[in-house]
C-alpha positions in Angstrom: -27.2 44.3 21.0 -25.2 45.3 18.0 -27.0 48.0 15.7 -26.1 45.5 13.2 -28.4 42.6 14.7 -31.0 45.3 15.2 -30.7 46.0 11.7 -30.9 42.2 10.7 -34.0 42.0 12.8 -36.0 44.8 11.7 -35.4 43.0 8.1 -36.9 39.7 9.2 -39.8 41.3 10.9 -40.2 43.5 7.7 -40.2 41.0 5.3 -42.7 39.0 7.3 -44.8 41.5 7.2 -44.6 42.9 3.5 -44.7 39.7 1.4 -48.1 38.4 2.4 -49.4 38.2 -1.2 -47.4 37.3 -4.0 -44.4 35.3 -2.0 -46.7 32.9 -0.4 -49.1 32.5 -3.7 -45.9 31.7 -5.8 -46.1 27.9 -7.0 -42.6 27.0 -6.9 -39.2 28.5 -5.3 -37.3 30.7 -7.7 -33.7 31.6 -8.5 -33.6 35.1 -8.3 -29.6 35.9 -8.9 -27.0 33.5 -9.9 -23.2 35.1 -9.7 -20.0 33.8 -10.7 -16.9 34.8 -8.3 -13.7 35.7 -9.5 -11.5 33.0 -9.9 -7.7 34.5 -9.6 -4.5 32.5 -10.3 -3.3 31.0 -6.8 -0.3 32.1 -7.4 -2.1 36.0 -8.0 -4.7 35.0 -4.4 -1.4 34.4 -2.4 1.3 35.8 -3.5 5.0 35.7 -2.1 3.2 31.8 -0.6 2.5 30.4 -4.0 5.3 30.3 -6.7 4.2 27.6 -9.2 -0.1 27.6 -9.0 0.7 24.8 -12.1 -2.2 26.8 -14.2 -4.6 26.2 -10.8 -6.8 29.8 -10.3 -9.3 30.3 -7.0 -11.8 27.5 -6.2 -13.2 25.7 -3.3 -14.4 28.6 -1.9 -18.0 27.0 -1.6 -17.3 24.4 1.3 -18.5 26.7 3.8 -20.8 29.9 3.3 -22.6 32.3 6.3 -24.0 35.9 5.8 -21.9 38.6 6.1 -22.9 42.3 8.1 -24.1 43.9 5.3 -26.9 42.0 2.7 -25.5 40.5 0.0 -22.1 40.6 1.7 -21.2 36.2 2.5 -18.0 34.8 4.6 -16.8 32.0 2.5 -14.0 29.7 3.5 -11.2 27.1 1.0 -11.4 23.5 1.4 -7.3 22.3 2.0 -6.6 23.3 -1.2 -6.3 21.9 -5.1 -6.2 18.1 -4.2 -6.9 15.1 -6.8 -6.8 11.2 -6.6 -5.2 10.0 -9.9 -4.3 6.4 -10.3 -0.6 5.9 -10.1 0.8 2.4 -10.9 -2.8 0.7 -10.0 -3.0 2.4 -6.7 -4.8 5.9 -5.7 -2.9 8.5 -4.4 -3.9 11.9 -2.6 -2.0 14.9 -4.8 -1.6 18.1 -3.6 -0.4 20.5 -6.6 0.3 23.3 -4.9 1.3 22.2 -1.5 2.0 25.7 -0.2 -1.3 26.8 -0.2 -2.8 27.9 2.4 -6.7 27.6 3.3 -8.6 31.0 3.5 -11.6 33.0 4.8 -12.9 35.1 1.8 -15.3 37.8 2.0 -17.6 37.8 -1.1 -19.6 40.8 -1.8 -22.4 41.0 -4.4 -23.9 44.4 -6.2 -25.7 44.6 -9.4 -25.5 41.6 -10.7 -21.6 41.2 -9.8 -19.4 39.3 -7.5 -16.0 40.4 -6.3 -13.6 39.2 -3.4 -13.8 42.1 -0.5 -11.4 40.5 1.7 -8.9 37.2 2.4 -8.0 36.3 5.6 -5.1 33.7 5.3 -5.5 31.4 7.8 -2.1 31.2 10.2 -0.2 29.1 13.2 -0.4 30.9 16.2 2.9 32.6 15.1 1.5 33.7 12.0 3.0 31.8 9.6 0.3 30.3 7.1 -0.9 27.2 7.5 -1.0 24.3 5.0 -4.0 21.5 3.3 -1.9 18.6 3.9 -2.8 15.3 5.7 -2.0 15.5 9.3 -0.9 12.1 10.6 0.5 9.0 8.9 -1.9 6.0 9.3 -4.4 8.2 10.1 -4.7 10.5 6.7 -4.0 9.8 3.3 -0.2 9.9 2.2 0.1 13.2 0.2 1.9 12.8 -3.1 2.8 16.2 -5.6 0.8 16.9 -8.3 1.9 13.8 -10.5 1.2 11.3 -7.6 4.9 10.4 -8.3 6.6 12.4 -5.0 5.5 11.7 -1.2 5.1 15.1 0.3 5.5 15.5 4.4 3.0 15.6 6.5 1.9 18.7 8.3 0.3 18.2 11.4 -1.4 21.7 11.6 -2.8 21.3 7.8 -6.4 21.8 7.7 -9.3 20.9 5.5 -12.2 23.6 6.3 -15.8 22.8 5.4 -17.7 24.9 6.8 -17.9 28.2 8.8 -19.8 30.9 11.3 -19.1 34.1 12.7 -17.5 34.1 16.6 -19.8 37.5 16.8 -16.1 39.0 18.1 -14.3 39.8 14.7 -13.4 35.9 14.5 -14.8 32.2 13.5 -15.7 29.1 13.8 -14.7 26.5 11.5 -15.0 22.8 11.0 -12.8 20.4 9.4 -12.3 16.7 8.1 -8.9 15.8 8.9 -9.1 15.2 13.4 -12.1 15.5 12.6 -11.7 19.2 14.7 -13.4 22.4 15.0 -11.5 25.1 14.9 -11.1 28.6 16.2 -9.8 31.2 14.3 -9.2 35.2 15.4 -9.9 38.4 13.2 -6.1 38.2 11.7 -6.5 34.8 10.9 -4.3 33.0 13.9 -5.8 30.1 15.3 -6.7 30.7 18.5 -7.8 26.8 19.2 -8.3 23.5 17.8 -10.4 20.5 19.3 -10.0 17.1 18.1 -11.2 13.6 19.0 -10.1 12.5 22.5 -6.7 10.6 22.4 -5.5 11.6 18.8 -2.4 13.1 20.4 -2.4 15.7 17.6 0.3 18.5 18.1 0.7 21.8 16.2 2.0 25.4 15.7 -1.2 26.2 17.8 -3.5 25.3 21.0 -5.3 21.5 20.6 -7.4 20.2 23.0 -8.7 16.5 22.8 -12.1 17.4 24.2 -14.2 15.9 21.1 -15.8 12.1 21.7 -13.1 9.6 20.9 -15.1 7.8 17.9 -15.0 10.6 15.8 -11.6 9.8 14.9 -13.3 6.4 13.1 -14.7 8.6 10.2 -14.1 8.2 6.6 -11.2 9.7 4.8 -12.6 12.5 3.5 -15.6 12.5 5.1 -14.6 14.3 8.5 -16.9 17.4 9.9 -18.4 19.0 6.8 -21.5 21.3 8.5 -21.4 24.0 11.1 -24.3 26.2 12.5 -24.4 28.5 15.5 -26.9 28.8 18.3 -26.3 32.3 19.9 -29.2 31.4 22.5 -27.3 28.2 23.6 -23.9 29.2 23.2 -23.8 26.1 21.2 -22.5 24.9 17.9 -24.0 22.3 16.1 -21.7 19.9 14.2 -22.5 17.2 11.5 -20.0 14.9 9.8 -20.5 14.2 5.9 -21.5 10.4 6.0 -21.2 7.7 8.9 -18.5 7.0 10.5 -16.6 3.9 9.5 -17.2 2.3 12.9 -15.9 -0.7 12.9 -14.4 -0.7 9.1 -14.6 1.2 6.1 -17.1 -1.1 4.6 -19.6 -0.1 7.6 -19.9 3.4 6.8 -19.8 3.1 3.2 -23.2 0.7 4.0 -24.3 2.9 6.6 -27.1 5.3 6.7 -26.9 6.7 10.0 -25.0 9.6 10.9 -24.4 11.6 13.5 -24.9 15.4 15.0 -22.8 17.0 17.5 -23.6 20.0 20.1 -20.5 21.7 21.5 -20.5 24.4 24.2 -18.6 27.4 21.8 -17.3 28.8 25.7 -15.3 25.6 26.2 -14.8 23.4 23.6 -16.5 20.4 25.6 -19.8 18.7 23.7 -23.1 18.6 25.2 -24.8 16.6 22.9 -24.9 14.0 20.1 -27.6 12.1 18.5 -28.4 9.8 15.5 -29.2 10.7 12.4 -30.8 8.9 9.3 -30.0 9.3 5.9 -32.0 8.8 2.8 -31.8 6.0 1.1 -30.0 6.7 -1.9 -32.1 4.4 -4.0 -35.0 6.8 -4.1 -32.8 9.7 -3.6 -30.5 9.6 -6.4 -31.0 6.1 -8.3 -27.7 7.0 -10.0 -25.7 6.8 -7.2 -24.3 4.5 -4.5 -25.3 4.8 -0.7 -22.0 5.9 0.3 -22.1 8.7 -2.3 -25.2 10.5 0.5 -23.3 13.4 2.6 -24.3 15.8 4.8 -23.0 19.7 3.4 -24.3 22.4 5.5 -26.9 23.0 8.6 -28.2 26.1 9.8 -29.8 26.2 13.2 -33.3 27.4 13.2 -34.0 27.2 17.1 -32.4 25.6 19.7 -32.5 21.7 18.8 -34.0 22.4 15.2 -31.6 22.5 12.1 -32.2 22.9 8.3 -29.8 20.2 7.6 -28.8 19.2 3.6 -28.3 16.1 2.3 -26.6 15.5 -1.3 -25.1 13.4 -3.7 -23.1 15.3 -6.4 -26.3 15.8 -8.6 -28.9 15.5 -6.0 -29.6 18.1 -3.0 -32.4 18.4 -0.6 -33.1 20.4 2.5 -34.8 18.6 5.5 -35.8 20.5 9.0 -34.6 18.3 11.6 -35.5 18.0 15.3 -33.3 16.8 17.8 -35.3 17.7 21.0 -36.9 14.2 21.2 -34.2 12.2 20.3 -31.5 10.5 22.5 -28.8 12.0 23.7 -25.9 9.8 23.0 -23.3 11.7 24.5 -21.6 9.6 27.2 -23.1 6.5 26.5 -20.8 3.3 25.9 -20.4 2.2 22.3 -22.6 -0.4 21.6 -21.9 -3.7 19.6 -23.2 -4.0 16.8 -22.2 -0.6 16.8 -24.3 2.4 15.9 -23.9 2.6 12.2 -24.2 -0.9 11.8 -27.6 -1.0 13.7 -29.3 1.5 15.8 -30.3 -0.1 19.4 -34.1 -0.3 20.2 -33.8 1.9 23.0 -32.6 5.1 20.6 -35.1 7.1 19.3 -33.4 9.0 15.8 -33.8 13.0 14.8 -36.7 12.9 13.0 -36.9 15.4 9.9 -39.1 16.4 6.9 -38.1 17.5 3.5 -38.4 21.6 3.4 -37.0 22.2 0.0 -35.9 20.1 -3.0 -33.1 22.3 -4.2 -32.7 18.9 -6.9 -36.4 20.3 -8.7 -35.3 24.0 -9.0 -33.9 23.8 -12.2 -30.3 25.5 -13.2 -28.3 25.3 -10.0 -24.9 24.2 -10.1 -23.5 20.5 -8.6 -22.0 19.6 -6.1 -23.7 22.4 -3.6 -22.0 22.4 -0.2 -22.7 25.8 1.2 -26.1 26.5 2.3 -27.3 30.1 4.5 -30.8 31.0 5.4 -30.5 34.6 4.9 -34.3 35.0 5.9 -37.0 32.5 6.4 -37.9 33.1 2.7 -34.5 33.5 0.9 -31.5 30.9 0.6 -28.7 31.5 -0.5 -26.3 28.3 -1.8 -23.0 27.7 -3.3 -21.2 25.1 -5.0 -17.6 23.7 -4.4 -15.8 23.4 -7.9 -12.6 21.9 -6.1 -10.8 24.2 -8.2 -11.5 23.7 -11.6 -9.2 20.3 -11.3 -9.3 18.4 -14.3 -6.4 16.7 -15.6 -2.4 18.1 -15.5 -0.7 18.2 -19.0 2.5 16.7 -19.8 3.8 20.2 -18.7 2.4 19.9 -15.6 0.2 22.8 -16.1 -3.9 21.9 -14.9 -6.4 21.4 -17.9 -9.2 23.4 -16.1 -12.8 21.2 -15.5 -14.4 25.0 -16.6 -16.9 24.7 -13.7 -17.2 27.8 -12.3 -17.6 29.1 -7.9 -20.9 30.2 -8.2 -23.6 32.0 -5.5 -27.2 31.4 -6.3 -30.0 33.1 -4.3 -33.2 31.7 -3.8 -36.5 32.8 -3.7 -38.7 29.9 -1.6 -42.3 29.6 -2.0 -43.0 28.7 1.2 -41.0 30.3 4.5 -39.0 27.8 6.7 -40.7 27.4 9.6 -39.5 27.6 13.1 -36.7 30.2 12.7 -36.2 32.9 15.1 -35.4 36.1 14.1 -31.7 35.9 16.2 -31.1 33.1 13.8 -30.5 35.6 10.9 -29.2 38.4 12.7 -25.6 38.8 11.2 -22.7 39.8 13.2 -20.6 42.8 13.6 -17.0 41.5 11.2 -15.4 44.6 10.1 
């Protein structure tokens, strides 16, 4: 054992022990530091790979978000890139403004009230050359149009669109993302070492893919692909969720839909070992403002084997919920049914069941749109938003009028520990 995980251990057990009093008699959970990170021009982040950043600076960097070696040190990872969806001639389009981008890893370290970038790792092809954001396969990703939604762009089939990331515990990660949907895996430099897709995608790249993923993953939404990752060192597992249900048969069934689904994969081979059913709230008395396709699923965290602190969200609206898998079905090898599983859930599967742990929509001051989500100890969270970049509109000179949301890291005081999380479970890994 690392003297690292030691150390993250003996915290955990420490504060267990020293906030008996005034933690647990606190009414309400509390934000305790809110931080802004630095927001470079792209072309500034990666330069010599971005020329023209069209007035784009550093965003995204939310999507994904696990605890670093040293406290108040966070991994962070890019979505794809600065993307929007304008209307061109009556039709939406997929831009891509700065095509060349390339999605990274980010090291974000805080001190005294202060956030700065500690390290970017450029995610690469095995032959490190950077990787790209843009869709993957034609009929099977959106076109991708330049900036003005006026030029068709190629597609790349070893672009990515990270979510969501863990530590490997070897100087590497773990990432998921919403193109395949795959999970990838990603060395120290950067390279990928692996990607694993849904079964007969026949996706080829500048890197190792295995199809070793169930097939009907490849149903889900544009968009809406594998969003939240956690890690179970105990099982040598990875938990997977994807952001809303899987539009299985059509689209319209999984913008209806309120059942997702959870995936276990063995982090040795690639191959899955479980999947069950998973019900979303109803968005009605979640977020009256809102549609039912609009719920998604943004980050988990694995508190024990088969128990998750899962998050649901619309745009405004964010909740937590502990979520047990243990007693529900495994799916995993068992036929697709008709009516399929997101248009009605058979009598003879029994659904995760969860309860709310904490309404991050009631603690007042947080930012929108919050996709990353780490359990730093069972009495602190730490959350991030995704301000896709700052993307507003583009000027007539093609240069971005900037939304002025800021990437910010907000950590949180709870009034109540989550229950159910071993100690291993916030032990943070050796990444220098």
């Amino acid at each position: 054992m690392s003297r690292s995980v030691v150390a993250g251990l003996a915290a955990a057990s420490a504060l267990f022990v020293a906030l008996p009093g005034a933690a647990q008699a606190a009414a309400e959970p509390r934000v305790v530091s809110d931080v802004t990170i630095p927001a470079p021009p792209l072309s500034e982040f990666e330069q010599g790979l971005v020329k023209d950043d069209h007035g784009v600076k550093l965003g995204g960097v939310g999507s994904g978000l696990y605890p670093a070696q040293r406290r108040g040190e966070y991994w962070m990872v890019t979505d794809r890139g600065p993307n929007g969806e304008p209307k061109v001639n009556g039709e939406k389009r997929r831009t891509f403004p700065v095509p060349e981008f390339a999605p990274a890893i980010v090291k974000v370290a805080v001190r005294n009230g202060q956030a700065r970038i500690a390290r970017t790792i450029t995610i690469k092809n095995a032959d490190g050359t950077p990787i790209t954001g843009l869709s993957n396969l034609a009929d099977h990703d959106e076109v991708p149009y330049s900036w003005d939604g006026q030029t068709q762009l190629p597609y790349d089939p070893g672009g990515l669109d990270t979510e969501d990331l863990v530590t490997d515990g070897r100087g590497g990660f773990w990432l998921v993302e919403e193109y395949s949907p795959s999970l990838v895996h990603v060395g120290s430099d950067g390279r990928i070492l692996a990607r694993y897709v849904p079964e007969g995608l026949r996706l080829t790249a500048k890197y190792p893919v295995y199809d070793t993923l169930p097939a009907v993953f490849a149903t889900r939404q544009q968009n809406r692909g594998f969003e939240a990752l956690g890690v179970s060192r105990w099982e040598h597992a990875l938990y997977l969720a994807v952001q809303s249900p899987l539009a299985n048969p059509d689209k319209k069934t999984g913008k209806a839909s309120s059942t997702s689904r959870i995936l276990r994969v063995d982090l040795r081979t690639g191959r899955p070992t479980g999947e069950w059913a998973y019900t979303m709230e109803n968005v009605a008395t979640f977020d009256p403002a809102a549609q039912q396709g609009d719920m998604k699923i943004s980050a988990l965290n694995v508190l024990s084997p088969g128990r998750l602190l899962l998050q649901e969200r619309t745009d405004a609206v964010a909740r937590l919920y502990t979520v047990d898998l243990r007693q529900a079905t495994n799916l995993l090898g068992r036929p697709e049914t008709t009516p399929t599983l997101e248009q009605s859930v058979p009598s003879d599967v029994t659904v995760a069941t969860k309860q709310l742990a904490v309404d991050l929509a009631a603690i007042p001051g947080l930012p929108g749109k919050i996709e990353g989500v780490a359990l730093v100890d069972p009495w602190t969270l730490v959350i991030a938003n995704d301000n896709d970049f700052g993307l507003g509109t583009f000027g007539p000179d093609g240069k971005l009028i900037d939304s002025g949301v800021a990437s910010h890291l907000v950590t949180i005081r709870l009034a109540h520990p989550i229950t159910g999380a071993r100690a291993d479970a916030t032990a943070q890994d050796d990444q220098e």
